[in-house]
C-alpha positions in Angstrom: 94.9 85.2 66.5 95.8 82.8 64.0 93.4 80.0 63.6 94.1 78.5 60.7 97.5 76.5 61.2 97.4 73.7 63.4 100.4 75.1 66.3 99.1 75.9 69.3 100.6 76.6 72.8 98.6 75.5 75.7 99.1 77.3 79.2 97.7 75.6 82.6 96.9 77.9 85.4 96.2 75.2 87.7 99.5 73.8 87.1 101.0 77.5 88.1 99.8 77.5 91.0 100.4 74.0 92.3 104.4 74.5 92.0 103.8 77.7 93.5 102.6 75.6 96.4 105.6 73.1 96.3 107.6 76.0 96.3 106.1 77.1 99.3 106.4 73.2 101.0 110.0 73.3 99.7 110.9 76.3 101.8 107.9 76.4 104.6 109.7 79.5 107.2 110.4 81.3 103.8 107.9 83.9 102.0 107.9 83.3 98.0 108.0 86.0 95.6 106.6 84.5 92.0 109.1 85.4 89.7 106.7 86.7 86.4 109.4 88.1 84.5 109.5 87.4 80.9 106.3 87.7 80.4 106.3 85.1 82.7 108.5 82.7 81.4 106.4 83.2 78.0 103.4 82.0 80.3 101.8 85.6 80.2 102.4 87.5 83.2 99.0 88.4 83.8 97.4 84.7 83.7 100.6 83.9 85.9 99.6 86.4 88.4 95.8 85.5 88.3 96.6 81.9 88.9 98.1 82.9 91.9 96.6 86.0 92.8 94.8 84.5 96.3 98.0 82.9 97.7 101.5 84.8 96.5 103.1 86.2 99.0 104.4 88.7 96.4 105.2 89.0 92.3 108.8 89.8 91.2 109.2 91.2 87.7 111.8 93.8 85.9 109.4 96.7 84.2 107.8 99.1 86.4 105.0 99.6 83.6 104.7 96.2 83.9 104.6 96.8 87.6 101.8 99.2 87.1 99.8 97.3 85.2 99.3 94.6 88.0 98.4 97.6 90.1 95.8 98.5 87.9 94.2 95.4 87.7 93.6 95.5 91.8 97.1 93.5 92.7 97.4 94.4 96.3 100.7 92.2 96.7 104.1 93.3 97.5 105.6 93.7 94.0 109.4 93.6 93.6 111.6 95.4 90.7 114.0 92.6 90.5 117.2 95.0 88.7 115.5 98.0 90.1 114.5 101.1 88.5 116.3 102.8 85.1 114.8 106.3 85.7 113.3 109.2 87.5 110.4 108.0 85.9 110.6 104.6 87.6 111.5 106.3 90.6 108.4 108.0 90.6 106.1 105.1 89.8 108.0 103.1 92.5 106.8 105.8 94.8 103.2 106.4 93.7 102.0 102.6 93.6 104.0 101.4 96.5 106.6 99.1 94.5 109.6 97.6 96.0 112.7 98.1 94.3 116.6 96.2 94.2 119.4 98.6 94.3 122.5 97.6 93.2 124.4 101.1 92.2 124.5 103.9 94.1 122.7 105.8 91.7 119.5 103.9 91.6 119.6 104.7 95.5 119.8 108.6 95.0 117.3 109.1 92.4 115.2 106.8 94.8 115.5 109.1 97.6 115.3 112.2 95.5 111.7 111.1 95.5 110.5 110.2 98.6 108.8 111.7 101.8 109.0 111.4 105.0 105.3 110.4 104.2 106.1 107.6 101.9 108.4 104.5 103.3 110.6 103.2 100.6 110.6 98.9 100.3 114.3 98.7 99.1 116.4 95.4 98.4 120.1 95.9 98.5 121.4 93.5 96.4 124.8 92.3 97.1 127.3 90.9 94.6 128.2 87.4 96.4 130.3 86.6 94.0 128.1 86.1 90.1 129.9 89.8 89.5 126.6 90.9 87.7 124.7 93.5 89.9 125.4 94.6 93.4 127.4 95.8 96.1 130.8 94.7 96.7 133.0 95.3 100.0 134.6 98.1 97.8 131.2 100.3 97.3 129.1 99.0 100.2 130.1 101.8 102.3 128.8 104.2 99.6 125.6 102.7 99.7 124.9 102.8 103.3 125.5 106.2 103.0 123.0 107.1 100.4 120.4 104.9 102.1 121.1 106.8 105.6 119.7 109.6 104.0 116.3 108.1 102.9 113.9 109.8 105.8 111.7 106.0 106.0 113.0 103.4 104.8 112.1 99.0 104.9 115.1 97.6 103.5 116.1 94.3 102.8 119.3 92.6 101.2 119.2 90.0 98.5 121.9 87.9 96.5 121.6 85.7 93.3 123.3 82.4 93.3 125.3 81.3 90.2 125.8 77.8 91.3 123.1 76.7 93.3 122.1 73.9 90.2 125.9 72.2 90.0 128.1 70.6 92.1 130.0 73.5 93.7 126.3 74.8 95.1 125.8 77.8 97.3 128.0 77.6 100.4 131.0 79.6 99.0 128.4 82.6 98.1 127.0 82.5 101.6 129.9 82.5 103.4 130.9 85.9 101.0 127.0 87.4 101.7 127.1 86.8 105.2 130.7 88.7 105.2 129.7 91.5 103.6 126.4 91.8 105.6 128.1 92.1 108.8 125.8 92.3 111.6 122.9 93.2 109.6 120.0 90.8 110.9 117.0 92.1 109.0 115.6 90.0 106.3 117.3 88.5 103.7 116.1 87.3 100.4 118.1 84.4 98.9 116.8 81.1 96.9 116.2 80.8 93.4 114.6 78.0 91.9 117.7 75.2 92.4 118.5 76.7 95.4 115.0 75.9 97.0 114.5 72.7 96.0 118.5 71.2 97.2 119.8 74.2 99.6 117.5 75.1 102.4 120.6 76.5 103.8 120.4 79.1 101.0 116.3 79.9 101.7 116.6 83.2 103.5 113.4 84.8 104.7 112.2 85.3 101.0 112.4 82.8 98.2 112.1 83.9 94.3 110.5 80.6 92.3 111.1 81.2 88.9 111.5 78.5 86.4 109.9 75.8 89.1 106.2 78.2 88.5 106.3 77.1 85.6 106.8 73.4 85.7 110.4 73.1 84.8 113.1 71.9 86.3 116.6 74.3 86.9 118.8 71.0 86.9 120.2 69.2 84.2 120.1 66.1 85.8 116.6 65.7 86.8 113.4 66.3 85.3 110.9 68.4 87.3 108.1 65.4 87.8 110.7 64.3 90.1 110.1 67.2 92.3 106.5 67.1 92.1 106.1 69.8 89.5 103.5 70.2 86.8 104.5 71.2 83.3 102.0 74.5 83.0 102.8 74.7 78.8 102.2 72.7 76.1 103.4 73.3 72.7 101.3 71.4 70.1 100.8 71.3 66.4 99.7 68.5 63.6 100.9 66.4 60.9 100.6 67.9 57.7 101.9 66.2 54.9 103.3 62.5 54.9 106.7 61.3 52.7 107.7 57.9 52.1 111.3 58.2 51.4 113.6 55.2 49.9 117.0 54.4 51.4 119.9 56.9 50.8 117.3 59.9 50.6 118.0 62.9 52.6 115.6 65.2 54.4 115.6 69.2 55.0 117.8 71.9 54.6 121.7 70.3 53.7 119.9 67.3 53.8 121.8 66.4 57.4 119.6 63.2 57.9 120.2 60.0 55.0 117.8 57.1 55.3 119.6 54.1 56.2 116.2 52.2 54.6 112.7 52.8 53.8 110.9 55.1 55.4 107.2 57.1 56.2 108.1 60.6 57.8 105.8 63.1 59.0 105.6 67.1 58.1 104.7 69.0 61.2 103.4 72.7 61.0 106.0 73.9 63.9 109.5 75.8 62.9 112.4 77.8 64.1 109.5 80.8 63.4 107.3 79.3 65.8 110.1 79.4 68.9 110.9 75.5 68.7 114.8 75.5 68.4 116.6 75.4 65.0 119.4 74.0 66.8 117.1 70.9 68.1 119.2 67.9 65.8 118.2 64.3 64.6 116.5 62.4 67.4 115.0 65.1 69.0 111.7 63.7 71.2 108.5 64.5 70.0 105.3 62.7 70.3 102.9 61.8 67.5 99.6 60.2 68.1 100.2 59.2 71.2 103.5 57.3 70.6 107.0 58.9 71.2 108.9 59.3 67.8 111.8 61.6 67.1 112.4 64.3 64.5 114.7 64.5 61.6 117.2 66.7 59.7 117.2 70.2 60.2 114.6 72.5 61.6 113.3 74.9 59.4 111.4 78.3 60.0 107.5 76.6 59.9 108.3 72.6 59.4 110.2 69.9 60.7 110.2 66.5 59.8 109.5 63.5 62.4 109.8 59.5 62.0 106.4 57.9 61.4 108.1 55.2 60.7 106.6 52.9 63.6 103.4 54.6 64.2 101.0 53.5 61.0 98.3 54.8 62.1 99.8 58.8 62.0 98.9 60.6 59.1 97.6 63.9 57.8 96.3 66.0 60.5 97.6 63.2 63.2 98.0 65.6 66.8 101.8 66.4 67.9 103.0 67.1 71.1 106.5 69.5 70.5 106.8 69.7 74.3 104.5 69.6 77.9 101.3 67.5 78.3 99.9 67.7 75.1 97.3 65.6 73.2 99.4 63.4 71.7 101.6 62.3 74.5 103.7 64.0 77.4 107.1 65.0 75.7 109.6 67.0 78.5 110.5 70.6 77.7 114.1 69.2 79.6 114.0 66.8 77.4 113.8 69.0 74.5 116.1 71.3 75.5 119.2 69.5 76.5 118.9 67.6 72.7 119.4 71.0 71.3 122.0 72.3 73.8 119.8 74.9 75.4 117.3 74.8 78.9 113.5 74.3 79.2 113.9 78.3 80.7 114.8 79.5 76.9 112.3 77.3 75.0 109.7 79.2 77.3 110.5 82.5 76.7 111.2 81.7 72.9 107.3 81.1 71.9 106.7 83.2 69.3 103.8 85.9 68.7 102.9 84.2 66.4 101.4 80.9 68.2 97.9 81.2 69.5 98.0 80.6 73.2 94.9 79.0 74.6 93.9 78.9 78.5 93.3 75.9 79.7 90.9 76.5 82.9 90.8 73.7 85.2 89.4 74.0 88.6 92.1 73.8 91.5 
């Protein structure tokens, strides 16, 4: 781990597992799969599932090895293989820990199947293509897919859909309406919400949930921050001042020099770049907190600096604590925030941390 430069990243457990649990309040008849994909939203999936390893109802994820390694650290939980399995290999691992697994081609069914016993029950989840046109069953190849699933000898299945609009205006009503078409008189379980769709469309619950970006403190609407949902930022990207500038009127600062001093100014040097995972395309005004005051950075972002207005806070200088985004020392700065100044979503600035920023626990009793 590198110690020596100031950037840090801060993860809260606690805060994990308190949206997990306003998840849960959001959509009480539904069961919650934690969504820890992405190395759980650049959280670390294993101190995502730890934080929730007494209450989850289950843990969603895309690698089986990734699968397996929850197994082999004593995770008894229903574990779901959110696109499914990309081999006989995963086939076989789905069989031998007891996995769950979407299906959403034919194919993924049959090598499935090729590998089960009437001893062994598959957990499948037939994914249906509502209308988002990425993976699933359409009213064109769902009879196919019964078919292969008529031959697996024991077999728990479920059917799931992803909603494309359930954080906009047009919401999740039209994909229903096509789900509950194509599902016919099926009446087993069902699982449905994402993150938007569980905190504005109960409608669109089903008898599973998958939380995703809402574990992790952020909100999946552009609109609102995710405080106003009762959610708890659970990363915080910090780093310090160091160096200090005083620049006259007419100077310009960073690469292309896209920021020109309209009068004198004192601007800090923060040890935090485009390297680092904070986003290059984050311009002029940017939020960022310094000392425990709210500032804004300046120019361009470079790969391990960027430059912020210390203009108003005198008492910031070399080695002054900076907040980048989340609850960090030197003030609260919103990873919404963050993103929507530089066009992107607190989801990417997440899973963008780099390797190369030490990630500290913070363990805090729940």
């Amino acid at each position: 781990m590198n110690v020596s430069r100031p950037i840090r990243a801060r993860i809260f457990p606690a805060a994990i597992q308190h949206n997990y649990r306003v998840a849960k309040a959001k959509a009480p008849d539904s069961r919650a799969w934690a969504v820890i994909k992405a190395d759980a939203y650049g959280h670390g999936q294993m101190r995502a599932a730890e934080a929730l390893r007494s209450e989850a109802d289950g843990f969603a994820l895309l690698e089986c090895e990734n699968a397996v390694a929850l197994r082999a650290a004593g995770f008894r939980h229903p574990i779901l293989l959110l696109e499914g399995i990309f081999s006989e290999a995963d086939a076989r691992q789905v069989v031998a820990h007891d996995l769950h697994a979407a299906v959403h081609c034919v194919e993924q069914i049959d090598m499935l199947a090729a590998h089960c016993t009437a001893e062994h029950t598959l957990n499948l989840h037939l994914k249906i293509n509502s209308g988002m046109n990425r993976l699933g069953f359409d009213e064109r190849t769902l009879p196919q897919a019964w078919a292969s699933l008529e031959k697996i000898p024991s077999l728990n299945l479920s059917l799931m859909t992803h909603f494309a609009n359930a954080d906009d205006a047009l919401g999740v009503n039209w994909q229903l309406a096509r789900f509950r078409l194509l599902a016919g008189v099926w009446r087993g379980p069902v699982s449905l919400g994402n993150s938007a769709a569980i905190l504005r469309h109960p409608e669109g619950h089903g008898d599973w949930v998958r939380p995703g970006i809402i574990l992790y403190g952020g909100s999946p609407f552009a609109d609102t921050l995710a405080d106003k949902f009762g959610l708890q930022a659970a990363m915080a990207l910090e780093s310090r001042i160091i160096a200090v500038q005083q620049i006259a009127p007419g100077e310009r600062v960073g690469y292309g020099g896209l920021f020109v001093a309209e009068q004198a100014m004192r601007i800090g040097i923060v040890a935090c770049g485009y390297a680092d995972g904070y986003p290059r395309s984050a311009p002029t005004g940017t939020p960022i907190a310094v000392a425990g005051r709210m500032s804004r950075t300046l120019g361009r972002v470079s790969m391990d600096m960027l430059a912020c207005d210390l203009s108003h806070i005198p008492e910031a200088g070399l080695g002054s604590p900076v907040t980048l985004w989340g609850p960090g020392e030197a003030g609260n700065v919103p990873a919404e925030a963050v993103a929507a100044a530089a066009g992107t979503i607190a989801y990417e600035l997440f899973c963008a941390l780099s390797p190369r920023v030490p990630v500290e626990t913070v363990s805090v009793a729940s």
